[in-house]
C-alpha positions as CSV (number, residue, x, y, z in Angstrom):
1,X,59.4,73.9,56.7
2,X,62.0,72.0,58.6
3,X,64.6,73.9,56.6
4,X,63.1,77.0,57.4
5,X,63.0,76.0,61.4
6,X,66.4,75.2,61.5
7,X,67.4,78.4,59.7
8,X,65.2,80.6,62.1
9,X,66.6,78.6,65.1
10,X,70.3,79.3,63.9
11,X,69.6,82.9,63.5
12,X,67.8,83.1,66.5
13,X,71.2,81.7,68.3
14,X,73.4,83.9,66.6
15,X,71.2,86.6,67.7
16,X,71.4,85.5,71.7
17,X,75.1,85.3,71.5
18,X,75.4,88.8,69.6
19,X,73.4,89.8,72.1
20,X,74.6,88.2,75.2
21,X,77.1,90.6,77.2
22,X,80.9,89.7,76.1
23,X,83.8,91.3,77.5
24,X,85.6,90.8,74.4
25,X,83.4,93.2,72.9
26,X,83.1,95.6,75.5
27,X,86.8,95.9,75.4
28,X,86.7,96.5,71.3
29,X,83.7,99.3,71.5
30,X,85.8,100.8,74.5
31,X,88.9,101.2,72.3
32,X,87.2,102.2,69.2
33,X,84.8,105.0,71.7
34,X,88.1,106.1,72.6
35,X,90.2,106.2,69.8
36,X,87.0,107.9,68.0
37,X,86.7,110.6,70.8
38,X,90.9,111.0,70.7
39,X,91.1,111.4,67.1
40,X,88.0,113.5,66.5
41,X,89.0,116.1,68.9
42,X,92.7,115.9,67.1
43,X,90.4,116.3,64.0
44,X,88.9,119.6,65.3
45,X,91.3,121.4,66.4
46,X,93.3,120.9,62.7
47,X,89.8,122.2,61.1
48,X,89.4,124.9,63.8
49,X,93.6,126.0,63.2
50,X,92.9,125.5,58.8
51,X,90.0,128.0,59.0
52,X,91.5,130.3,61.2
53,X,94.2,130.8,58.9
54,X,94.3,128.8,55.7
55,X,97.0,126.2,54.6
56,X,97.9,128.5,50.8
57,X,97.8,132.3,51.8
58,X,99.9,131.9,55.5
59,X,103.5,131.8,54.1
60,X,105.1,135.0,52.7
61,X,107.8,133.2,50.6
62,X,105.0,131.7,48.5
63,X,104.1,135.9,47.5
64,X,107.7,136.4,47.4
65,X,108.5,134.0,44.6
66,X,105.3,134.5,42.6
67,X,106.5,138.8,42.4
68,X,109.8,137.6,41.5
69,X,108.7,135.7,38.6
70,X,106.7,138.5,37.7
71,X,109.2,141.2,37.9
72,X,112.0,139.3,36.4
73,X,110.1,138.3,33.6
74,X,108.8,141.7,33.1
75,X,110.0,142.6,29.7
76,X,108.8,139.1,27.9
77,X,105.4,139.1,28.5
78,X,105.4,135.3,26.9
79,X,107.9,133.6,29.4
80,X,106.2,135.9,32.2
81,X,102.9,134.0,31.7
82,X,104.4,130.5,30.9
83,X,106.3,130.6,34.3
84,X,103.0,132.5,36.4
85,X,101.0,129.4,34.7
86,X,103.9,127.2,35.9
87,X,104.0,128.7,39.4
88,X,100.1,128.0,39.5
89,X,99.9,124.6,38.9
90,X,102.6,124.0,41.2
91,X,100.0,125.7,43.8
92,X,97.4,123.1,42.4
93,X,99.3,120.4,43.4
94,X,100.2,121.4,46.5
95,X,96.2,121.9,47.2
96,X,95.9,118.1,46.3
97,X,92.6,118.3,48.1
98,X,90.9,120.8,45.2
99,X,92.9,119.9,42.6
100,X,89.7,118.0,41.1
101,X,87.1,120.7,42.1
102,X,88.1,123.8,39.7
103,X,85.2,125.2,41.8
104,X,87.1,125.2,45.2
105,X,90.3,125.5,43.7
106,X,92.4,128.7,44.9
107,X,93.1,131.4,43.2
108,X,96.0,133.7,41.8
109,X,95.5,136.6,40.5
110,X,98.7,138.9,39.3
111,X,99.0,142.7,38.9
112,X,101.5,144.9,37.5
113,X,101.5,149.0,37.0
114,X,97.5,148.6,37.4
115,X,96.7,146.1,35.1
116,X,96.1,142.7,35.9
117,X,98.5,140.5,34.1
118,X,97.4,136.7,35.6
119,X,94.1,135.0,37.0
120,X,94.1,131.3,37.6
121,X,90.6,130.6,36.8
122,X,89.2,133.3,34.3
123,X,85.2,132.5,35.9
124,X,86.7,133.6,39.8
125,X,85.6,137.6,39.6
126,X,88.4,139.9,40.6
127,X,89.2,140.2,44.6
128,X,90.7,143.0,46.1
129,X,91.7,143.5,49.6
130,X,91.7,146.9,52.2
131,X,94.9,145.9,53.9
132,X,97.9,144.3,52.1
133,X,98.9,141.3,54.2
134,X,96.3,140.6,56.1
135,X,93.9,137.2,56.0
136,X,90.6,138.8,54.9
137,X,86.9,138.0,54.0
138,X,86.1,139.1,50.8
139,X,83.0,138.8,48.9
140,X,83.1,138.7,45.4
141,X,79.9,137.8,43.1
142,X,78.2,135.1,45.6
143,X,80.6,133.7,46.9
144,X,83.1,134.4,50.3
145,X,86.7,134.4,49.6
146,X,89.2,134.0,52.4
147,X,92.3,136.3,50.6
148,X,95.7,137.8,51.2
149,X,97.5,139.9,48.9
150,X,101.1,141.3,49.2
151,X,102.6,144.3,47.1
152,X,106.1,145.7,46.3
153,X,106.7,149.1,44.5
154,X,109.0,147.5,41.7
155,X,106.7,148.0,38.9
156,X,103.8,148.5,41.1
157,X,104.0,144.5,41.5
158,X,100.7,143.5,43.2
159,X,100.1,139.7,44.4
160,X,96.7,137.9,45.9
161,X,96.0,134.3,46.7
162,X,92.5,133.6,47.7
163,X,90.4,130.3,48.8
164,X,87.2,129.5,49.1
165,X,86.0,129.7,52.6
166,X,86.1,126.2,53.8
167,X,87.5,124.4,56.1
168,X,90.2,122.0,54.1
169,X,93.5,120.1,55.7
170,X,96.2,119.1,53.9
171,X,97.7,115.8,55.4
172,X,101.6,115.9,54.0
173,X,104.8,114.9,55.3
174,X,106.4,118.4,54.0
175,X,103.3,121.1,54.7
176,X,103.6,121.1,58.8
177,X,104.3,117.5,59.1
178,X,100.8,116.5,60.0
179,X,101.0,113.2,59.3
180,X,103.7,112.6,61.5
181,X,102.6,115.4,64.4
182,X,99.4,114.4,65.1
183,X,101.0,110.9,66.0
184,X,104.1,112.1,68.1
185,X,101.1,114.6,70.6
186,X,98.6,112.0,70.7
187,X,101.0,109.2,71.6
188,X,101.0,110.1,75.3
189,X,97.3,110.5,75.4
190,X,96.5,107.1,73.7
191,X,98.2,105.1,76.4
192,X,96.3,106.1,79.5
193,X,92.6,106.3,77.7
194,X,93.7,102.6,76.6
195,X,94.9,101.7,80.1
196,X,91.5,103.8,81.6
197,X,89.1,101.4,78.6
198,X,90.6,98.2,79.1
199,X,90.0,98.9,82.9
200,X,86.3,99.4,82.7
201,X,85.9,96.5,80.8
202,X,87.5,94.2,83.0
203,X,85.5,95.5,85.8
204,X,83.4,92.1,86.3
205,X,87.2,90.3,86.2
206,X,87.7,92.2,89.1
207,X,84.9,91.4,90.7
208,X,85.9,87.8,90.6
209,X,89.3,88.2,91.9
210,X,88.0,90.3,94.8
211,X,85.6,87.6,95.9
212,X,88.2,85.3,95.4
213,X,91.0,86.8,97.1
214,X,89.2,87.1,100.0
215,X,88.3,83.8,100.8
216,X,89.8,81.9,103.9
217,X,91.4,78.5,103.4
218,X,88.3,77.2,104.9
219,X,85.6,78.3,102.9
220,X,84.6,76.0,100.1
221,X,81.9,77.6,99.0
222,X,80.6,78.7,95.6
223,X,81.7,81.9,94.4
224,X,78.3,84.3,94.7
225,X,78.9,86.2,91.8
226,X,77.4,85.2,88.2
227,X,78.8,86.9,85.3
228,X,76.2,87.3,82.4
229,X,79.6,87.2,80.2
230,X,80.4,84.5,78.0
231,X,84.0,84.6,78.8
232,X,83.3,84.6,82.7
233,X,80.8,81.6,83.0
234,X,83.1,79.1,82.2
235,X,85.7,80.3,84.6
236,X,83.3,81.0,87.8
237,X,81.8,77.6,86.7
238,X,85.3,75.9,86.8
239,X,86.0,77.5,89.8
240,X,83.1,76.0,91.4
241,X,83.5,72.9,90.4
242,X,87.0,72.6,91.6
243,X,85.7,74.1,95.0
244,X,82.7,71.6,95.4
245,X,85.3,68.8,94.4
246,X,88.1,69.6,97.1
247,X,85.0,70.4,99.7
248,X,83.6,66.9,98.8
249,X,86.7,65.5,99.5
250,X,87.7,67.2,102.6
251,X,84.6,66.1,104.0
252,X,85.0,62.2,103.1
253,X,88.3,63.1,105.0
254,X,86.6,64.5,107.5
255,X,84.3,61.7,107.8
256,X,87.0,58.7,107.5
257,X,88.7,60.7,110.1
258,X,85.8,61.3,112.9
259,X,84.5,57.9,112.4
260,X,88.1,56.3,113.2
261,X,88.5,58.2,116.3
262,X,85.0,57.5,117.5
263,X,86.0,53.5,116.5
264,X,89.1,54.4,118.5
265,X,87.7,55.2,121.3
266,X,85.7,52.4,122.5
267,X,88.7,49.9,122.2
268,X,91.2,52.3,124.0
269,X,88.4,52.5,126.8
270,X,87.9,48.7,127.2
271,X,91.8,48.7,127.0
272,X,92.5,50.7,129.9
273,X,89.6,49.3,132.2
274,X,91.3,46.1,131.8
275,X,95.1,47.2,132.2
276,X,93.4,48.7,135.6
277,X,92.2,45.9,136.8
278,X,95.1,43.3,135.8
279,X,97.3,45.9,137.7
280,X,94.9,45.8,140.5
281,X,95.1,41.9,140.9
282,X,99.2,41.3,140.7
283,X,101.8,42.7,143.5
284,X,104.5,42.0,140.8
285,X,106.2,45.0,141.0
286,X,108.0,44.6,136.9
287,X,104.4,44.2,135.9
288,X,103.1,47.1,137.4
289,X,105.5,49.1,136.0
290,X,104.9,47.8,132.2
291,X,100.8,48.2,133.1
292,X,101.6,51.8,133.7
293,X,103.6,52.6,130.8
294,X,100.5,50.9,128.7
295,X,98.0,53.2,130.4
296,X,100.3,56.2,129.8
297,X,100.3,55.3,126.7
298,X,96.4,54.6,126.5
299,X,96.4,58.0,127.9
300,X,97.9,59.8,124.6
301,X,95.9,57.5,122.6
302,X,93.2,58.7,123.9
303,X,94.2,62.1,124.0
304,X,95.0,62.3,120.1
305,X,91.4,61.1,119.6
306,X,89.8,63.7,121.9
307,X,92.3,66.2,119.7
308,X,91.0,64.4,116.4
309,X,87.2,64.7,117.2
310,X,87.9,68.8,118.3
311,X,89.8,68.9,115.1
312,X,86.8,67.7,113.1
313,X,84.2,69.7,115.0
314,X,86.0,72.9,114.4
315,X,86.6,72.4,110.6
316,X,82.7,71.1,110.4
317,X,81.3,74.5,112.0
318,X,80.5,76.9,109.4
319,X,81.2,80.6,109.8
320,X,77.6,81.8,110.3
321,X,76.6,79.2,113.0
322,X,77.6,81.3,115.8
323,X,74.8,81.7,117.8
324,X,75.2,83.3,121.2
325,X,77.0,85.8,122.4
326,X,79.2,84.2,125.7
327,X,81.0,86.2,128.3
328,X,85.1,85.6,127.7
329,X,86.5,85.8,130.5
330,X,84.0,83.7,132.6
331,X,84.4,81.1,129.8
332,X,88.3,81.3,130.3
333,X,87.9,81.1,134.3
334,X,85.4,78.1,134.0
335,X,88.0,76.3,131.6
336,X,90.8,77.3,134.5
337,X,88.4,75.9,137.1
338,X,89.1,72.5,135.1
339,X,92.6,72.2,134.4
340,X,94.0,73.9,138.0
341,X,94.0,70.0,139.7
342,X,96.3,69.0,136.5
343,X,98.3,72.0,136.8
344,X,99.0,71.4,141.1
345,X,99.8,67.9,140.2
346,X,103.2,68.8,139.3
347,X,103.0,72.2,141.1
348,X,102.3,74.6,138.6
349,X,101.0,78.0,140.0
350,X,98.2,79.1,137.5
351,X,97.7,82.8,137.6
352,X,94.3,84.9,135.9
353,X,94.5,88.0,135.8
354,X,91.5,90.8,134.2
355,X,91.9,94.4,132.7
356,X,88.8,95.2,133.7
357,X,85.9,94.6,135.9
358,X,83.4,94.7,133.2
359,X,82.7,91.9,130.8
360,X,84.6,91.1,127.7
361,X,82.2,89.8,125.3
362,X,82.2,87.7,122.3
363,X,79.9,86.2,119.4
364,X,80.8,82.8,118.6
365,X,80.2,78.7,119.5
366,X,80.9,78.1,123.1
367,X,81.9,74.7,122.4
368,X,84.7,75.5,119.7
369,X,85.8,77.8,121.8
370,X,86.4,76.0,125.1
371,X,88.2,73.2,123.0
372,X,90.3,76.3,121.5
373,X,90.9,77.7,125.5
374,X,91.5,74.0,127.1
375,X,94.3,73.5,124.3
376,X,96.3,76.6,125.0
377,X,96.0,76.3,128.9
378,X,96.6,72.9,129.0
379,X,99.5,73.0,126.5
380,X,101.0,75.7,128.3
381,X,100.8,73.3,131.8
382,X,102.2,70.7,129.7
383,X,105.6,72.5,128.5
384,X,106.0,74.4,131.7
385,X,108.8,72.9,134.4
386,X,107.4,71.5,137.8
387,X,107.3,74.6,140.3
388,X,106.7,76.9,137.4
389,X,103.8,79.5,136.9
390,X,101.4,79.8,133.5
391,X,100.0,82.7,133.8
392,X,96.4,84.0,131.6
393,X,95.2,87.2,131.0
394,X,91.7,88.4,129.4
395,X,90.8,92.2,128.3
396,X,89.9,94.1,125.7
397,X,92.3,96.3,123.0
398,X,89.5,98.7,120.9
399,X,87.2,96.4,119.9
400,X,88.5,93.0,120.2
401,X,88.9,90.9,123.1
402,X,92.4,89.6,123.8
403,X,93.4,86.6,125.5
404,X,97.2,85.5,126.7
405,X,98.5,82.7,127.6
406,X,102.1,83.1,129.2
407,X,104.5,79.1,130.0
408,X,108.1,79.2,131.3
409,X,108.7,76.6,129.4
410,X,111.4,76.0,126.6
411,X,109.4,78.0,124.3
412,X,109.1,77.9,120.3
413,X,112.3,79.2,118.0
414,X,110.8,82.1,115.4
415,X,111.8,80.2,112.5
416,X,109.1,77.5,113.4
417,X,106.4,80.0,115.1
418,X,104.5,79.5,112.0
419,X,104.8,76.2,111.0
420,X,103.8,74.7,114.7
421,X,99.6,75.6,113.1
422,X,100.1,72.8,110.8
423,X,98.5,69.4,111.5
424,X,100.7,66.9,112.9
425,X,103.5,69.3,112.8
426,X,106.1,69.0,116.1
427,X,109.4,70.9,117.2
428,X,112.0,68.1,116.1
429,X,113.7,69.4,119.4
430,X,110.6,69.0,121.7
431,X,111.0,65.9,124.1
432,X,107.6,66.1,125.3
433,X,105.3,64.1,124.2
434,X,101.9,65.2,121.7
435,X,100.4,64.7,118.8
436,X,101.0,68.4,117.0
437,X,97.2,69.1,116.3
438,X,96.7,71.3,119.6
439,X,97.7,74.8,117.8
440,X,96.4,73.5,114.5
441,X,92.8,73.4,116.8
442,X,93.4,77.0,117.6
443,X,94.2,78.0,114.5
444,X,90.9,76.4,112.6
445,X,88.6,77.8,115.6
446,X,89.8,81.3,114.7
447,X,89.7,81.1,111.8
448,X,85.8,80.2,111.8
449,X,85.5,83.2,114.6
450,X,87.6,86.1,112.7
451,X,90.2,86.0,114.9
452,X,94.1,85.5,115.3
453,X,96.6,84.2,116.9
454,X,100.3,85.3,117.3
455,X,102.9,83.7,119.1
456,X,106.1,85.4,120.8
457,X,108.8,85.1,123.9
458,X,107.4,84.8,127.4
459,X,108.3,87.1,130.2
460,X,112.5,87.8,130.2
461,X,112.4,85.7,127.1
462,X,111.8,82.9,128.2
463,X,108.9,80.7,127.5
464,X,106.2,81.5,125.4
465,X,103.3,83.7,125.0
466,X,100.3,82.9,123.0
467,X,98.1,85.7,122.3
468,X,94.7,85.6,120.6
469,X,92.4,88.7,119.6
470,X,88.6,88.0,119.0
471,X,86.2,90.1,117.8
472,X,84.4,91.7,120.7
473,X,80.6,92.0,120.5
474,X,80.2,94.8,123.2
C-alpha cells in the first residue's frame, strides 16, 4: 500500500507539472502548429499541381523516345520488345512511388500500323484517347485512367502513357527539384511565422518587463503580476525578493538617518541657547566674534537636519497618500509670505507673478510640497547677489501646472544640471555654503507627485531658472 501511495503521488506530480502552463512548451506546440500549418499548405498545393497534371504523361520527350525505339526497331520485332520492356521499367523506377503496387503502376501501351505491339501490364484493359496530346479521363473496365497519348505517321506509330487517378508526388532531386524547391520558397516564410510564434509565447515575458520598466527608482514594491508559468515564478519571485531586500534596507537607512537628525537636533538647540547667552554676558569684542561664527555655524547644522528630516519625509510618502487637492499658487504665495523678511535682509526684490486669475490646482500632500517650494525659493534667495531680484511665476501649460523659479545668481554649468539631484552632491565651484540635498528634496517630491523638474539659464543668461510641471487636477 505504501508503495502504491508513493507511486500514485509521483504520477499525480508528474501530472500537475505536465499540466501546469510552461512557456517552454507553449513555445515548442507554437513552432510545431506552425511548421504543421506551413508545410501542409506546401503539401497541398504539390497534390493539387500532381493531379492537375500528372508527374509521367506531362513531358513530350518521354513519348518522343518511346516512338523512336519503336520505329527504329521496327524490322526486329525481338530487339523492338527487349528495348520497349527496357524503356518500361526505366518508367517504373522513375515512379518509385508504385513501383511496389503493380495495381497503381502506370501504363504503356504501344501501337504500330493498328496493332498493338506493347502493354506494360497485360490485366490494364486497352485505353484510347479522342484527342492526341491532351491529359484526359478515361474509363476503362472500373477503373479512371488519367492518359495522354502522342502519334506520328511513320508506321502509323501510336504512343499512350496512362495512370491511375490519384494524387501521387514524386520527391527527387532530378524530376522538378522538389526536394530542394520546396525549401528555397518556404525559407522566407518560415522566418517571420517563427519570429510571429516565439512572440506569442513570450507574451507573459513581456508583461513582466512592462511592469518593470515602468517603475520609478522609488517604488519598492512587489511586482503585481503572477505568472502561472514554471519558468516565470522563480524570476518574479527573485525579483521580489531582491526588491523587499533593498526596500528593507532603505528603510533601516531611513530610520538611522531620521532618528540622528531628530538626536541632532536637541543638542544643536541647547548649543545655540547657550552661545546666545555667553555672548549676551561678555563685551569682549574677539569673543563675540568667535560666538557668532559658532552660531552661524549652528545655523547650517541645523539647517542640514531640517533638510535631512524633509528628505526622509518625502522618501517615506507613498505615491497614493495624496489626499487633498490644494490651490498652487496660494500655496506658493503663502510660502513667499515666509521667506520675503530673509529675502529684504540682504535686499533681494522677490517678484510673483500669475498667468491667470483663476486657480491652478493640484492633487498632492501639502506638506511635501511646501518643503519642495521653501527649497527652491529659498535656494534661489541664497545664490542671488545683494540688490538682486528672484523672481516666481505659477500658471498652467494644458494640463499641468507650472511653477518657475528665476535667481541672478551665478547659475549651474549644463554639464552638472543633472548631477546637482543627487544627495550630497555640490558645484566644486560654488563658494556658498549648503549641504547639496535641497534639489535632491525637489527631485524625490516629484517624483512621489508625477512631476518634473528642468533646469536652464535665467533671464539674458544669466542665473538660473528652475521650472517644475505638476499635474493639474482642474
Amino acid at each position: 500500500m505504501n508503495f502504491l501511495s508513493v507511486a500514485a503521488k509521483a504520477i499525480a506530480g508528474r501530472i500537475r507539472r505536465w499540466l501546469q502552463p510552461s512557456l517552454v512548451r507553449r513555445l515548442l506546440f507554437a513552432q510545431i502548429a506552425v511548421a504543421g500549418l506551413l508545410w501542409s499548405a506546401t503539401l497541398a498545393f504539390f497534390f493539387y499541381d500532381s493531379n492537375r497534371l500528372p508527374e509521367l504523361v506531362r513531358y513530350d520527350r518521354v513519348f518522343q523516345s518511346i516512338m523512336a525505339c519503336a520505329q527504329n526497331l521496327a524490322f526486329d520485332p525481338a530487339r523492338q520488345q527487349q528495348t520497349l520492356k527496357a524503356f518500361d521499367m526505366a518508367l517504373q523506377e522513375t515512379s518509385s512511388d508504385f513501383k511496389s503496387d503493380q495495381d497503381r503502376a502506370p501504363v504503356l501501351q504501344v501501337w504500330q500500323q493498328g496493332r498493338l505491339i506493347y502493354n506494360s501490364t497485360p490485366s490494364a484493359p486497352l485505353m484510347h484517347t479522342q484527342m492526341p496530346g491532351r491529359v484526359e479521363q478515361v474509363r476503362a473496365g472500373e477503373r479512371v485512367w488519367r492518359a495522354r497519348s502522342m502519334t506520328s505517321p511513320l508506321l502509323d506509330t501510336r504512343v499512350l502513357l496512362a495512370e491511375p487517378d490519384v494524387l501521387r508526388l514524386n520527391f527527387t532531386i532530378e524530376h522538378r527539384s522538389y526536394y530542394l524547391l520546396p525549401l528555397a520558397i518556404s525559407l522566407p516564410f518560415i522566418v517571420f511565422p517563427a519570429w510571429l510564434s516565439v512572440m506569442l509565447a513570450l507574451r507573459p515575458w513581456r508583461q513582466v518587463t512592462k511592469e518593470t520598466a515602468e517603475r520609478g527608482p522609488a517604488d519598492l514594491s512587489p511586482l503585481t503580476f503572477e505568472p502561472p508559468h514554471k519558468e516565470l515564478q522563480p524570476l518574479v519571485n527573485g525579483i521580489n525578493g531582491l526588491l523587499r531586500s533593498v526596500r528593507d534596507r532603505a528603510s533601516r537607512e531611513r530610520g538611522l538617518i531620521a532618528d540622528a537628525a531628530n538626536e541632532l537636533r536637541t543638542p544643536l538647540d541647547a548649543m545655540r541657547v547657550n552661545v546666545e547667552a555667553l555672548k549676551a554676558q561678555t563685551a569682549d569684542a574677539g569673543q563675540r566674534e568667535l560666538m557668532a561664527n559658532v552660531l552661524r555655524s549652528n545655523d547650517r547644522a541645523a539647517r542640514l537636519v531640517g533638510q535631512l528630516q524633509q528628505l526622509m519625509r518625502s522618501d517615506e510618502m507613498p505615491r497614493d497618500a495624496m489626499p487633498a487637492t490644494l490651490a498652487f499658487d496660494e500655496l506658493v504665495q503663502d510660502r513667499i509670505r515666509l521667506v520675503d523678511s530673509l529675502a529684504r535682509a540682504r535686499g533681494i526684490a522677490l517678484e510673483f507673478a500669475r498667468d491667470e486669475a483663476a486657480p491652478v490646482p493640484v492633487h498632492g500632500e501639502r506638506e511635501s510640497l511646501i518643503s519642495m517650494v521653501s527649497n527652491l525659493v529659498e535656494n534661489a534667495i541664497k545664490y542671488s547677489p545683494d540688490g538682486g531680484t528672484v523672481k516666481v511665476r505659477v500658471g498652467r501649460e494644458a494640463s499641468e501646472a507650472v511653477l518657475q523659479v528665476t535667481d541672478q545668481g551665478p547659475g549651474i554649468p549644463p554639464a552638472l544640471r543633472e548631477r546637482v539631484f543627487d544627495r550630497f552632491f555640490r558645484n566644486p565651484d560654488q563658494t556658498q555654503s549648503g549641504s547639496g540635498l535641497g534639489l535632491a528634496i525637489v527631485r524625490s517630491v516629484l517624483e512621489k507627485h508625477g512631476g518634473r523638474i528642468a533646469l536652464s539659464d535665467g533671464d539674458g543668461g544669466r542665473g538660473l531658472c528652475a521650472t517644475v510641471w505638476l499635474p493639474s487636477s482642474g
